[in-house]
C-alpha positions in Angstrom: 122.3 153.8 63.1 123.0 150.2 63.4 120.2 147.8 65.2 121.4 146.3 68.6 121.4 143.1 66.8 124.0 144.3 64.4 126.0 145.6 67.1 125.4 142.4 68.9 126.9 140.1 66.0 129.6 142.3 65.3 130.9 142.2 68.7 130.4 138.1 68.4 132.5 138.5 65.3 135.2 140.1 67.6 135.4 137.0 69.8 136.7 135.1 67.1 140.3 136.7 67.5 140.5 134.7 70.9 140.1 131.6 69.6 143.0 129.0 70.3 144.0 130.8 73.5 140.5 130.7 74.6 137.6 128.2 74.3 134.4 128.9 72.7 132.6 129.1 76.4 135.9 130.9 77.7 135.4 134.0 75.4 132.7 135.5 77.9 135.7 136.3 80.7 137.3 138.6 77.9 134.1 140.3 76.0 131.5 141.0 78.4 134.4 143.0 80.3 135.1 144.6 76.9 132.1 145.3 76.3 131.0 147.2 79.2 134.5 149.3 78.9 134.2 150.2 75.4 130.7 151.0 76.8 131.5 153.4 79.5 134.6 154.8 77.6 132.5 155.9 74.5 129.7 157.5 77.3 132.5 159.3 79.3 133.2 160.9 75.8 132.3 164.1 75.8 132.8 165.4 79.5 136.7 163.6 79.8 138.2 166.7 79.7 136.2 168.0 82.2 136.7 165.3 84.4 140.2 165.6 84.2 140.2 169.6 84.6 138.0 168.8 88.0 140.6 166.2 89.1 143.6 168.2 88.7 142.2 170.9 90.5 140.8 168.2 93.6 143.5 165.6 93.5 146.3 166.1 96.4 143.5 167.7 98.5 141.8 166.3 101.9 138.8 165.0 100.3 138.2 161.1 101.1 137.6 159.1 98.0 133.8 158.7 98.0 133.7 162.6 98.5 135.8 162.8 95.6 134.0 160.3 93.3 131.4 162.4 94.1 132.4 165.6 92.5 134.0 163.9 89.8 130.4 161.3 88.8 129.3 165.0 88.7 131.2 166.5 86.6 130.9 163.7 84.4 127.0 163.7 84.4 126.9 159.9 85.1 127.1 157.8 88.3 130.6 156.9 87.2 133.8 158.5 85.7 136.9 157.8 84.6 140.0 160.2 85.7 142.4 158.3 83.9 144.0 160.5 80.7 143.9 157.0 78.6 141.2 156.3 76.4 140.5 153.4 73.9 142.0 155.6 70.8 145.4 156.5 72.6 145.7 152.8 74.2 146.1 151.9 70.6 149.8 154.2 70.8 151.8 152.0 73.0 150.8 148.3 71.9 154.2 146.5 73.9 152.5 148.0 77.4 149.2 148.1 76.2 148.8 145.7 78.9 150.0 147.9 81.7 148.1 151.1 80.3 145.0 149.2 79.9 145.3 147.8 83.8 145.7 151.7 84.6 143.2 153.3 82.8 140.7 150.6 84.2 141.9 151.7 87.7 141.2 155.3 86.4 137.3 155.1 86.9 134.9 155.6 90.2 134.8 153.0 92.5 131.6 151.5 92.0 133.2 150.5 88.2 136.7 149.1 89.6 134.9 147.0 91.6 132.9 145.4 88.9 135.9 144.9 87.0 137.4 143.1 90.1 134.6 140.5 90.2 135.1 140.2 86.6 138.8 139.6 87.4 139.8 140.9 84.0 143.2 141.5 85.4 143.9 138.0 85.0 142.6 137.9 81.3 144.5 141.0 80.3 147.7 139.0 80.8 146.4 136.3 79.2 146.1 137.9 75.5 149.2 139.7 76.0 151.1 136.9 76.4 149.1 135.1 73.5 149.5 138.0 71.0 146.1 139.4 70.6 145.4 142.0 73.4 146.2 144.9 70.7 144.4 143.4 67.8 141.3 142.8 70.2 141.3 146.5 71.0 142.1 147.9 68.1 138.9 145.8 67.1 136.6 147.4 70.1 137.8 151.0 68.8 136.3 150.6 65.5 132.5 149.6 67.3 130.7 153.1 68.4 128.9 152.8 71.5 128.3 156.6 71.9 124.6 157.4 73.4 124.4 159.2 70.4 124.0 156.2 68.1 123.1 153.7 70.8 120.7 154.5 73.2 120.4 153.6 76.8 117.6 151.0 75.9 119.8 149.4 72.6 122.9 148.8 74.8 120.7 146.9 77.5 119.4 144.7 74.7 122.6 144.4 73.2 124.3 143.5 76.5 121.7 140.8 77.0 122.0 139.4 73.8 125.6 138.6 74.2 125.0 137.5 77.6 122.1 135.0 76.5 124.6 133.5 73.7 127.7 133.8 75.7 125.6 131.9 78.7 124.7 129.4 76.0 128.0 128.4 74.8 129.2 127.9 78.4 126.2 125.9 79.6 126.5 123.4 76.6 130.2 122.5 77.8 130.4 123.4 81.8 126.5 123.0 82.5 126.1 126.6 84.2 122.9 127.2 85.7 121.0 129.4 83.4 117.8 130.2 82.4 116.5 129.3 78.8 115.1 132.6 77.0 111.5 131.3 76.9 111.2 130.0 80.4 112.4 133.8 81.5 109.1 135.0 79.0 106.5 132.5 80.0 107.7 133.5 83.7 107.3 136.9 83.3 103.9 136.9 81.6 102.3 134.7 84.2 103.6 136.9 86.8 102.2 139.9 85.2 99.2 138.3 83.5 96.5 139.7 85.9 98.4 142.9 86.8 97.1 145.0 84.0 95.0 147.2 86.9 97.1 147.9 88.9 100.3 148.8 86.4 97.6 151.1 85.0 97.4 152.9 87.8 99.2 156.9 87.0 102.8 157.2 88.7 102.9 153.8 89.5 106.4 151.9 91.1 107.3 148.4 92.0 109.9 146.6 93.0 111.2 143.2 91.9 113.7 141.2 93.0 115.8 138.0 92.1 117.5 136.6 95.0 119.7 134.4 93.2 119.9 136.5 89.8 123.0 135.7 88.0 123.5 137.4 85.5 120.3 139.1 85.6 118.3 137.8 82.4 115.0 137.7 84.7 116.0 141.1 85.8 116.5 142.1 81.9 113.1 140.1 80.9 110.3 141.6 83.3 112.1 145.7 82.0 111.7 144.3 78.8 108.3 143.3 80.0 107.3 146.1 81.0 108.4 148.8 78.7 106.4 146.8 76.0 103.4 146.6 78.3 103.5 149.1 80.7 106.0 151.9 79.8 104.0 154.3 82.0 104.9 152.2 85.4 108.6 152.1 87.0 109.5 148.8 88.4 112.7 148.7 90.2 114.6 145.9 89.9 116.8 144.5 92.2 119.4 141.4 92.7 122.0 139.1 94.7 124.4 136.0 93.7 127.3 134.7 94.9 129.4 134.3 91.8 131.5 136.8 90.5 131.5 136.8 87.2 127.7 136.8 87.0 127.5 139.2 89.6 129.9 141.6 87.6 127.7 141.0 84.4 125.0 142.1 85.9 125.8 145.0 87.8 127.2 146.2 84.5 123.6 145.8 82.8 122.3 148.0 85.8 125.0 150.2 85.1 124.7 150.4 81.3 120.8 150.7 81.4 121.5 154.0 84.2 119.2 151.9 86.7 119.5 153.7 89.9 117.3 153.0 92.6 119.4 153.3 95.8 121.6 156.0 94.8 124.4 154.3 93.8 124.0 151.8 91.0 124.2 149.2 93.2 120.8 147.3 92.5 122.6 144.1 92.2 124.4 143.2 95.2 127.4 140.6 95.3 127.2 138.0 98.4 124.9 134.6 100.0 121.3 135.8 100.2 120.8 133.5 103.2 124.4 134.8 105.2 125.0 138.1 103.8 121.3 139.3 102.8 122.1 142.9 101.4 118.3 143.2 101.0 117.5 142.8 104.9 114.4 144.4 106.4 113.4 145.2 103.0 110.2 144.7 100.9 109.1 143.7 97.5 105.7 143.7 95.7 107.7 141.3 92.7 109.8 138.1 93.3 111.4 136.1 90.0 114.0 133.0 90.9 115.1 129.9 89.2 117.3 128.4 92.5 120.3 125.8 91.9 118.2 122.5 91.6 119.8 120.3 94.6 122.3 122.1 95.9 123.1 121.5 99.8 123.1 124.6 102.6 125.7 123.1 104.9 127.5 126.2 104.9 124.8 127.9 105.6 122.9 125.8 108.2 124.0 127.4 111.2 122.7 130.6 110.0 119.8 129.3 109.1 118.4 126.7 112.0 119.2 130.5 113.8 116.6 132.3 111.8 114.2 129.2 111.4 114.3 128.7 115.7 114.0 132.7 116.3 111.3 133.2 113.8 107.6 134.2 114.7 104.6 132.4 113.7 103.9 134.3 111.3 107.3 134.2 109.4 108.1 131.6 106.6 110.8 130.8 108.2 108.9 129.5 111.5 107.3 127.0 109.3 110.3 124.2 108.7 113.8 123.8 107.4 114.2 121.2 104.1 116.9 118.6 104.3 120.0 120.0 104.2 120.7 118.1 100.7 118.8 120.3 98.6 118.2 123.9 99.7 115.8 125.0 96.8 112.8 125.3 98.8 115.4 128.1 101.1 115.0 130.6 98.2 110.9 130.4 98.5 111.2 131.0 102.2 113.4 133.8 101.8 111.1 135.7 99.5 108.2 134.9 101.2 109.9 136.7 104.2 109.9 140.0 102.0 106.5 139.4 100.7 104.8 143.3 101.0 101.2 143.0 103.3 98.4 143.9 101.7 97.1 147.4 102.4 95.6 149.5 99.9 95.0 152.9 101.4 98.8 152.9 102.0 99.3 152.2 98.7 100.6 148.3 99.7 99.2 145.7 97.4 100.8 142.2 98.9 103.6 140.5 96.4 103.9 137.5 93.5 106.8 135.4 93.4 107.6 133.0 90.3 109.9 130.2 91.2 111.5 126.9 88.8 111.4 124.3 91.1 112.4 120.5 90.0 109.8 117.9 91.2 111.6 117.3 94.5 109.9 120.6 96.3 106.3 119.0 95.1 106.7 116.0 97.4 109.5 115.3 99.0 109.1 114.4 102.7 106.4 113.0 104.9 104.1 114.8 107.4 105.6 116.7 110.1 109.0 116.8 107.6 110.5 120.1 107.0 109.6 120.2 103.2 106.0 119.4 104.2 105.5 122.0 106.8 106.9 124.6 104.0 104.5 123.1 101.9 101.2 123.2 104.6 102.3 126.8 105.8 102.1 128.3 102.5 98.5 126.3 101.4 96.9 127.1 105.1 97.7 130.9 103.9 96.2 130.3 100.7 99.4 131.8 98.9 99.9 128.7 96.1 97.9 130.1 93.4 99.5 127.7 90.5 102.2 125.3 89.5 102.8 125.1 85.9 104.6 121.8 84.4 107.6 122.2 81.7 108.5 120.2 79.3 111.5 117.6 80.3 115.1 118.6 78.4 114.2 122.3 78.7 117.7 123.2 81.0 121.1 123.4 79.8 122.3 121.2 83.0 120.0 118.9 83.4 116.9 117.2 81.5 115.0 116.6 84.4 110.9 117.9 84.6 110.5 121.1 86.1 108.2 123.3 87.4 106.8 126.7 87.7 105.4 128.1 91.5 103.4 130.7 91.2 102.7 132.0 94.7 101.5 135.1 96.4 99.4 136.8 99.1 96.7 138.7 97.1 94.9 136.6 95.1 92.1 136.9 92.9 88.7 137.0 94.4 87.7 133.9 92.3 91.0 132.1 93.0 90.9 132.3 96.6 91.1 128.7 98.4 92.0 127.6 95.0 95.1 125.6 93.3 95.6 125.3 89.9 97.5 122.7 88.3 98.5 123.0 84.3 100.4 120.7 83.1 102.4 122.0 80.1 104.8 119.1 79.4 103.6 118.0 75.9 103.9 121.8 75.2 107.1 121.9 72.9 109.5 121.7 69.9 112.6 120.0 69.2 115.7 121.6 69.1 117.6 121.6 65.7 120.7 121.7 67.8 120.6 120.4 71.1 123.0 122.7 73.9 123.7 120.2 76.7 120.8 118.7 78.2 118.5 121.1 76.6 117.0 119.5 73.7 113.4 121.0 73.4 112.3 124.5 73.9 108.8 125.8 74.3 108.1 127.8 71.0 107.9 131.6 71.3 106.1 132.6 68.0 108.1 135.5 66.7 111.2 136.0 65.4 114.2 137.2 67.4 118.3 136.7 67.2 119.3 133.4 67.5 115.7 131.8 67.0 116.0 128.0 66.0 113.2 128.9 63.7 111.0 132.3 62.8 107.2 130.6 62.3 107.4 128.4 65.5 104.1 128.1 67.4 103.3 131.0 70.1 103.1 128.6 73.0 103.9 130.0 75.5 100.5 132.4 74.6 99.1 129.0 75.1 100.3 128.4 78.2 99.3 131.8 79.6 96.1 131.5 78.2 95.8 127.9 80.1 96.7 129.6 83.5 94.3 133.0 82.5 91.2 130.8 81.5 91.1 129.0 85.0 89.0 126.3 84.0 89.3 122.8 84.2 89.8 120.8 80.9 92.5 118.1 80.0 95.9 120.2 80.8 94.6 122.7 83.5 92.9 121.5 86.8 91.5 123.4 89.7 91.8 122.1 93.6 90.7 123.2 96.4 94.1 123.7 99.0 92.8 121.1 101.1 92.4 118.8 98.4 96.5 118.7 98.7 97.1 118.1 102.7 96.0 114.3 104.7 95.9 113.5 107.9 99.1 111.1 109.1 97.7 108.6 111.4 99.4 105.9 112.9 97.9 102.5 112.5 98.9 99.6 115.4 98.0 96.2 116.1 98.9 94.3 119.3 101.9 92.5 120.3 101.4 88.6 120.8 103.8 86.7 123.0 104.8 83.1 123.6 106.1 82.2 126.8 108.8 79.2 126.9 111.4 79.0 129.3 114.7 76.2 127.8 117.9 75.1 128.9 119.5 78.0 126.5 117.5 80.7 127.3 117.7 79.9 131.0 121.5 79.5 131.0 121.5 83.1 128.8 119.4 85.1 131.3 122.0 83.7 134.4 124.9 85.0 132.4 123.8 88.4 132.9 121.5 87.8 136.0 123.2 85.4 138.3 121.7 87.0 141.6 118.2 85.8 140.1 119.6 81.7 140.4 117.1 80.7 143.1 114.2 82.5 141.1 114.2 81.1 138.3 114.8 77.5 139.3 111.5 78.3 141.2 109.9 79.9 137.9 111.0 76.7 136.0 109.5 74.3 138.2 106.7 75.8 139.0 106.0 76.3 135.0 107.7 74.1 132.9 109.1 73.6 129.9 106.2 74.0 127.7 105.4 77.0 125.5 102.2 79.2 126.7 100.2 81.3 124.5 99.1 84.0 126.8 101.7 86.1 128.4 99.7 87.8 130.5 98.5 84.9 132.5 101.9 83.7 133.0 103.7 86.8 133.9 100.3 87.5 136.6 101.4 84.1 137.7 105.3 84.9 138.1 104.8 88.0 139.9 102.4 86.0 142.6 105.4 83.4 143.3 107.9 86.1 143.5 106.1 87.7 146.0 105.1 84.8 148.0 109.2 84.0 147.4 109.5 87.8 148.9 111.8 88.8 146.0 111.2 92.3 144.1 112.7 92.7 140.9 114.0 95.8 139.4 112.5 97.1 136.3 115.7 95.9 133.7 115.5 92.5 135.4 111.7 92.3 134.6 112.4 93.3 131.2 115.4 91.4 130.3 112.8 88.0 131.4 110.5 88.8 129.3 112.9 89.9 126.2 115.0 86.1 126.5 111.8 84.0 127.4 109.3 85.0 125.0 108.8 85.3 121.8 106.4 86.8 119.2 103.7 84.3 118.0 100.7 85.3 116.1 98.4 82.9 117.4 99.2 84.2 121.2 96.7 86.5 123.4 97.7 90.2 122.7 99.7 91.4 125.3 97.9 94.2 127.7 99.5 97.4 128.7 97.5 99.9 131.2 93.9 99.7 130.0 94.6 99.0 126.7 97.2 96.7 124.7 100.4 97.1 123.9 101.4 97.7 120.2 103.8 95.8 118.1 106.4 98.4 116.9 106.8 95.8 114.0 103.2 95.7 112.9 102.9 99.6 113.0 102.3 101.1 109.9 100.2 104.0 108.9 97.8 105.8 106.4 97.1 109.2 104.7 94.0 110.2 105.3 92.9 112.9 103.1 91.7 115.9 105.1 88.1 116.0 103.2 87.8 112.4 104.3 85.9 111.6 108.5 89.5 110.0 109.9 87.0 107.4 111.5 84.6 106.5 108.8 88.1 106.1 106.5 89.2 103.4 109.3 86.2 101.2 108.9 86.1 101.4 105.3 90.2 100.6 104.1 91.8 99.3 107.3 89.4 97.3 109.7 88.4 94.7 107.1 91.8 93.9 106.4 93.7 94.1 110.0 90.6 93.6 112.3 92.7 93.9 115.7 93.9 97.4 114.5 93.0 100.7 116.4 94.4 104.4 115.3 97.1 106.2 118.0 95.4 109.5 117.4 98.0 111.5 119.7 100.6 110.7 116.8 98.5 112.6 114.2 100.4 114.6 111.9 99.2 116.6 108.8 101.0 116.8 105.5 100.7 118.4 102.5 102.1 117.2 98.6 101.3 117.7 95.4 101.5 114.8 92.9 101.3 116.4 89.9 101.4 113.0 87.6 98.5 111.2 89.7 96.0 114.3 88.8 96.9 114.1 84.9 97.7 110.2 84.8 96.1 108.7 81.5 95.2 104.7 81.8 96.2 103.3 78.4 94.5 100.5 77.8 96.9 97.4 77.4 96.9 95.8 73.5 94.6 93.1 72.7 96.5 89.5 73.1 95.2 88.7 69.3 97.8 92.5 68.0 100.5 90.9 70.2 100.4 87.8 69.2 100.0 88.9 65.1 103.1 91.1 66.1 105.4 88.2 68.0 104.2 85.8 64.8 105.4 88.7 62.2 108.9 88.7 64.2 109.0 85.0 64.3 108.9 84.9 60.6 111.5 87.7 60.1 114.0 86.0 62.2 113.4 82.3 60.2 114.1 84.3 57.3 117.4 85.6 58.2 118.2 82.7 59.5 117.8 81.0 56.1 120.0 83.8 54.3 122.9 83.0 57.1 122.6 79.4 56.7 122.2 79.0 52.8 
């Protein structure tokens, strides 16, 4: 019986006959489809006859087609048949239609198949080899690879499914920059999501449920079985998934379908459609949540539906909490779990949910107080649901070589964690590539050997990374906060507007233009003032509303305004200007500070601004609190700058070196 890594590299081998009509990243739209066909046509096998005995006898009758599927799945023992009388040996007879039969026979199977191989649009790619001359020799290929249960078990053809996928994915994201996940991220994932679940995966007849909102084509999915067969092959966890593209979508709803993972009946744990406008997952919820979003992708297609839920939500919804800007939506796919988080209830057998999210550093910081990323941010600390953020390495994605980060977050903590964030930074943590695919240049070593490995004795670090995050101590790469240690207090900071008062020939002639009713007024306010500049504006103005009185004229508010707006300006040695019982601010001068929320708001004032700005005071009715997390200010390193004798030694030594090539040119 061949290993699933055999059968993995002879199927790669097979690809090889595409090449020229197809690209390298190209050959996934031709032998993942293949794959999955050969797949179900070698498990259909031995009930076929049956099936087509059982459809003769039903076909022409009043059954509806799901009835009929039905009855047929049945009779084939599987959640899917095929009542076509082609199979992959007598497609081989007719190779000039070989297109047309293999088009039929695909329409031959249950529903829930033809519509995988609709997303996978393999239609269009049929035609495309039969034009180029190599549909026949590519299936006369796939008939010579046994996929019968009998030699490959249920297990081996999920591992050698995600194999291809994983080097298919690969080859594509090296040239088109696809967003997928690198093997070791899925792992290190997986194991700090699991790390502390030993307990309660113990636990006899055990079942969770995971799911992966924007899964792809389901390698996170694929990881945390993997996972947990190795781990936990006791416990059932359910797994469950939604994206928007098709071909990923198809891919993995054939793993599902391959593996015989049926958890709602009808093999349809991966679900094709927007989680945000088509959630197929509604009202549901999930005790595991695994994710790595598109990094900056905008929602405008989405907002409407959206601003809807965030403006209808309760309190105690993560969707009441804020809306990011609509620029970058990653933050969308947190929310969204949260939403499904399971509450935390033990007698009924509910034991709250994890989520594990890849963030870039945007979701970290982005936005002040009172900004939509911030109150995201502040409602999920307040909760106490961020238990840890984990740091990659930079150049670990196919599509881009920024940093990135891992969220852990969740709503049943550890009793010693409680109130508690830890930060691990695990950027140093890597090895070079000896290839580099795209932008991904390092990886974080894995310590064992498995197909397609860069090397077999690389480190086991992500071990060390685990054991970083297990250890929960404080030491150079992991630190502990409290939550509050992350949120300040936004507090707006004035000082007083100054004015000088000056009326001239300009001005005067420029407040007439717009005011010319006001012409005896203000040949009254300029004799009875002068030309001369005054320093304190409220004196003078005191004074101008006296004389208009005594002149028994009123002015309107906009006339009062527009005075004051030509015949002043603002001078920092005037008398600030009052306003009610207090003064009115300069909305130049404003500024503010972030007070952290440990620090006495007042006691900070006296200490960092009042020395500095004296004639400050704090608007405390525009309070607003924020929360970020700067990851590189808690692990920042001051390295000491190089003594002026080195530099100097240095700038002499390339002094010298460019005399002496200077000589050589000029000799």
């Amino acid at each position: 019986m061949a290993s699933h890594s055999d059968l993995a590299n002879l199927i790669w081998q097979i690809a090889d006959l595409l090449r020229g009509p197809y690209r390298p990243p190209q050959y996934e739209r031709v032998m993942l489809p293949l794959v999955v066909l050969r797949r179900f046509d070698c498990v259909l096998a031995d009930t076929k006859q049956k099936v087509l005995a059982e459809y003769e006898r039903r076909k022409g009758g009043k059954l509806e087609d799901d009835a009929l599927d039905r009855i047929l799945n049945r009779a084939a023992g599987h959640r899917f048949h095929n009542r076509s009388p082609l199979d992959f040996q007598r497609l081989k007879g007719d190779p000039d239609n070989l297109n047309k039969h293999l088009v039929s026979y695909i329409k031959g199977f249950s529903a829930n198949v033809q519509r995988i191989f609709e997303y996978f649009e393999f239609e269009n790619e049929i035609e495309r080899m039969q034009e180029a001359n190599i549909l026949y020799l590519v299936i006369k290929e796939f008939c010579d690879v046994d996929l019968h249960p009998r030699r490959v078990t249920n297990q081996d053809m999920g591992l050698v499914f995600e194999n291809l996928i994983r080097r298919f994915n690969e080859l594509a994201n090296e040239t088109a920059g696809d967003h997928f996940t690198p093997r070791e991220v899925i792992t290190l994932m997986i194991d700090l999501l699991f790390l502390d679940a030993d307990d309660l995966l113990s636990k006899p007849g055990i079942a969770m449920r995971m799911l992966d909102p924007a899964c792809g084509t389901g390698g996170m999915l694929a990881g945390a079985q993997k996972y947990m067969r190795d781990h936990h092959a006791d416990a059932q966890l359910y797994v469950y998934g939604q994206d928007y593209n098709k071909r990923a979508f198809a891919t993995a709803a054939s793993d599902m379908l391959m593996k015989e993972v049926d958890h709602n009946g009808g093999g349809e744990n991966v679900q094709f459609g927007d989680s945000f406008l088509d959630d197929r997952f509604e009202e549901q919820n999930f005790d595991y949540f695994i994710a790595n979003p598109p990094f900056g992708v905008d929602w405008k297609k989405q907002q409407k539906e959206i601003v809807r839920r965030h403006e209808k939500a309760p309190k105690e919804s993560p969707w009441s909490a804020g809306l990011p800007r609509v620029n970058d939506g990653s933050l969308l796919f947190l929310q969204h779990m949260m939403s499904k988080f399971e509450r935390v209830a033990p007698k009924e057998l509910k034991f709250g949910s994890r989520a594990a999210i890849v963030f870039s550093g945007s979701p970290l910081f982005t936005g002040g107080a009172g900004s939509g990323e911030s109150e995201i941010r502040r409602w999920i600390i307040e909760r106490d649901m961020l238990e840890a953020i984990v740091a990659l390495p930079e150049q670990m994605f196919y599509n881009t070589g920024i940093g990135t980060y891992i969220w852990l977050v969740t709503n049943r903590k550890a009793k010693e964690r409680k109130g508690k964030i830890q930060l691990v930074d695990a950027r140093d943590t890597w090895i070079p590539m000896r290839r580099s695919q795209g932008d991904k240049r390092r990886k974080i070593g894995e310590g064992r050997a498995l197909e397609g490995d860069d090397r077999a004795d690389e480190p086991d670090q992500i071990a060390d990374i685990v054991r970083l995050y297990g250890g929960f101590e404080v030491n150079e790469k992991s630190k502990l906060f409290d939550n509050a240690d992350f949120g300040y207090t936004r507090v707006t900071v004035e000082r007083p507007l100054k004015l000088r008062y000056q009326m001239t020939v300009e001005d005067k002639a420029r407040f007439l233009d717009a005011a010319p009713h006001l012409l005896d007024d203000i040949q009254a306010i300029d004799k009875a003032f002068g030309r001369e500049p005054r320093l304190d504006w409220n004196t003078v103005w005191a004074s101008i509303e006296k004389l208009l009185k005594k002149l028994g004229s009123r002015w309107k508010a906009p006339e009062e305004k527009l005075f004051r707006s030509v015949f002043t300006a603002k001078d920092a040695k005037g008398a600030p200007v009052k306003r009610g019982s207090g003064l009115e601010p300069d909305a130049n001068l404003r500024d503010f500070e972030n007070v952290p929320l440990k620090e006495d708001i007042d006691a900070y004032f006296k200490r960092e601004v009042l020395p500095h700005v004296p004639d400050a005071w704090m608007d405390r009715a525009k309070d607003k609190v924020g929360y970020e997390i700067n990851f590189n200010r808690h692990f920042y390193t001051l390295t000491p700058p190089r003594k002026l004798a080195e530099i100097d030694t240095d700038l002499k030594k390339a002094e010298d070196e460019i005399l002496r090539l200077l000589r050589e040119v000029t000799e």
